[in-house]
N, C-alpha and C positions, 0 to 999 in steps of 0.2 A: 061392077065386077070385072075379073080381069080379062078369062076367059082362057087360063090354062088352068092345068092340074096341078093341085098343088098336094102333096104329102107331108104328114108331123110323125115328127123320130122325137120322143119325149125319152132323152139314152139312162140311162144308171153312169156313176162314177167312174171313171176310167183313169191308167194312167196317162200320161204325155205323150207318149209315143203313140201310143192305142187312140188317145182322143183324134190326133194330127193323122193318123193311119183312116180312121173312117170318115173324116171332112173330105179327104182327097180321094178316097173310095168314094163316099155318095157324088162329087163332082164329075169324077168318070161315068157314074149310072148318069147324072143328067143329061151328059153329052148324048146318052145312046137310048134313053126312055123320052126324052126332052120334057120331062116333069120336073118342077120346082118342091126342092122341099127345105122346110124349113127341121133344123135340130137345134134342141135346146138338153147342153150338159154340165155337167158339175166335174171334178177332177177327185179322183182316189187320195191325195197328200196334194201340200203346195209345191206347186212348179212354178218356173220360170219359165214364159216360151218366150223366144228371142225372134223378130222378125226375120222372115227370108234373108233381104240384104245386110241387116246392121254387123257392123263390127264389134267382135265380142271377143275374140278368141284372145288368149293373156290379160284380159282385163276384167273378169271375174274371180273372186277368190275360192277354190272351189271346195278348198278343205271348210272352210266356216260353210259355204253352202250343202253340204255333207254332212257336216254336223246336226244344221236344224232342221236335220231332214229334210231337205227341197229337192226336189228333179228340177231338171231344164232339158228342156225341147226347143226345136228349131220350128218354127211354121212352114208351112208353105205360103202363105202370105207376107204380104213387106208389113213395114211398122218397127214399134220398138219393144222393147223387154215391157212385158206385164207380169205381176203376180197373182196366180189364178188361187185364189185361199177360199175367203168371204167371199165370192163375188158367183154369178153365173154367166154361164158363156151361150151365145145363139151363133147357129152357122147357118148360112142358106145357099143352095148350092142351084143351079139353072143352067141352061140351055143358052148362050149368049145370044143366039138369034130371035130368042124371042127377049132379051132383056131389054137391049139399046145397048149405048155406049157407058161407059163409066158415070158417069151424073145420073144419067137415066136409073140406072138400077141403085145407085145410092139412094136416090131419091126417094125408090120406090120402096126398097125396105127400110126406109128411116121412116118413113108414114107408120110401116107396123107397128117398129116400135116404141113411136110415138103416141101413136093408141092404145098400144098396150099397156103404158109406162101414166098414162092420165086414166086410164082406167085402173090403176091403183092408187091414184088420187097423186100422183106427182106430176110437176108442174115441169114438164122435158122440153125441151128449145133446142131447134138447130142449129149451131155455130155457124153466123158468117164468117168471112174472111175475113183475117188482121192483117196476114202478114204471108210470105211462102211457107210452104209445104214443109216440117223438118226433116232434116237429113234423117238417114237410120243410127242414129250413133249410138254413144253410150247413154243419152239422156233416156227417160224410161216414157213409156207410152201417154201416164197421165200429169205428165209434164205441163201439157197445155193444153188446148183445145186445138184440132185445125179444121180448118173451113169443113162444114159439114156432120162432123160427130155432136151427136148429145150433150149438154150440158143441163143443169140447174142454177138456176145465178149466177151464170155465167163461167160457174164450174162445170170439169167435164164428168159426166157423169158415164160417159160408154166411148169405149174406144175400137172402132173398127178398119179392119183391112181387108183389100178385094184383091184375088188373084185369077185371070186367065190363062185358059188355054187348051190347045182341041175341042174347042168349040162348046167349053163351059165354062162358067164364071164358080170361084167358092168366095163366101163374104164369111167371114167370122168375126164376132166383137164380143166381149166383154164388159159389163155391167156392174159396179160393185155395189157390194151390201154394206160392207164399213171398206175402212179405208187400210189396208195393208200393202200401197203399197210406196211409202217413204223408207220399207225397209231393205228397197233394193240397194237402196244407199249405201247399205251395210256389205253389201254381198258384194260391190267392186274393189278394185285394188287399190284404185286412186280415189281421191275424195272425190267426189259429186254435190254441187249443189244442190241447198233443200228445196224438196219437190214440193210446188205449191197444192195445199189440199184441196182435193178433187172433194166432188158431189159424193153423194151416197144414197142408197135408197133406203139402211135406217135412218139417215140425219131426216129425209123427205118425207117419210111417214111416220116419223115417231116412234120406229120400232122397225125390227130384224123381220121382213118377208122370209116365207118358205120357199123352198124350191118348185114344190108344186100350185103354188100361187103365182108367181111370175110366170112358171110353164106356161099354166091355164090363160093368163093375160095374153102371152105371145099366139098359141094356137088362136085365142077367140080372135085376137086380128087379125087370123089368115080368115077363118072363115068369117067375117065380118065383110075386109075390104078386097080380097080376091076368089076364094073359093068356097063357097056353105059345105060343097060337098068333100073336102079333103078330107084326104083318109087316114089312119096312123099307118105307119109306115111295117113294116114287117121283114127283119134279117135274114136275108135264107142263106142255103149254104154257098151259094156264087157269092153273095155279099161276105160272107164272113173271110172265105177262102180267100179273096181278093182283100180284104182288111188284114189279114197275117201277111202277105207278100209284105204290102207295107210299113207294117210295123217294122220289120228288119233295118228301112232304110229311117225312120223315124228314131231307133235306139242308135243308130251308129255315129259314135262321136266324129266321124268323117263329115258327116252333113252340120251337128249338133255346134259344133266348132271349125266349120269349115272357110271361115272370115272373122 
């Protein structure tokens, strides 16, 4: 065990903004409780979140994106465009001083979800290295695998990003349940290469998991390999109050298209 405190936030559906507004809310609580907590959520409509750095701004079409009804949010995290439809999302947010350095803490929560991902009978592998890092560009998140993220045969099956700073880490990734997302393809201006098909976790088990079975998968690996005793987490009104500030700047196409 690890021998910190860890808390589970199992959230209800949120929009993009709302979702990106409490990752970065509960990263400041870690900075100032120095508890690790793990969230595991779902999205209200499909979005596009578009990494911290990637370049996006004029190369989305955004009337077709309007149309089939999608959001798009910006992360606080680097990476590239996901579509969050089918799939489920985990963030975990910490105390840097107790994490380590960047490997360290990959390390540490790819074991969760590694555990948690064979304890529903799928068969998860960690990507070694091929090749560098890719750029943030227009290509989309499940483009390929890079050193470290999830895959299934070597397809990626989960794509994550870690952000620092003030003396906490936020990690959030994405998990799909089918594959939706070659249809980012659609939504740029200019053509895009076809996106090689990622992993899934109905193709791995033969069937669409729920939300609350994957939940349940991720919690039991916290308290499995770091804390028996974590707690669910509970919103109070500082949390909440501090998740509206941020929403503000999570709706503002000043940030949402600011590159």
């Amino acid at each position: 065990m690890s021998g910190v405190h860890w808390r589970l936030f199992i959230d209800s559906p949120a929009s993009g903004a709302e979702n990106m507004a409490r990752d970065h809310a509960l990263m400041e609580r870690a900075a100032a409780s120095g508890e690790w907590m793990l969230r595991v959520y779902a999205w209200r409509a499909p979005t596009i979140s578009l990494g911290r750095n990637q370049t996006a701004r004029g190369l989305y079409d955004l009337e077709r994106i309007r149309a089939r009804g999608i959001g798009v949010v910006r992360r606080p995290t680097g990476g590239r465009a996901i579509l969050h439809h089918r799939e489920i999302t985990y963030s975990v947010t910490a105390p840097t001083e107790a994490a380590g350095d960047l490997h360290a803490s990959y390390k540490r929560i790819n074991r969760l979800l590694v555990h948690a991902l064979r304890g529903l009978g799928v068969d998860a592998r960690i990507a070694a290295p091929t090749s560098r890092a890719a750029s943030p560009g227009l290509a989309p998140c499940f483009d390929e695998p890079a050193a470290g993220e999830l895959t299934v045969n070597d397809r990626k099956l989960a794509g994550s990003a870690q952000w620092r700073a003030d003396g906490a880490l936020l990690q959030h990734g994405s998990i799909l349940i089918a594959d939706d997302q070659s249809l980012l393809n659609q939504l740029t201006i200019a053509e895009q290469p076809r996106i090689p098909t990622p992993a899934t976790l109905g193709e791995a088990m033969g069937r669409a998991p729920e939300f609350r079975e994957i939940a349940g998968a991720l919690t039991e690996a916290v308290r499995q390999l770091e804390d028996p005793a974590a707690e669910p987490f509970t919103a109070n009104e500082g949390f909440r109050a501090r998740t509206s500030a941020l929403v503000v700047r999570y709706k503002d196409d000043a940030w949402t298209w600011r590159r």
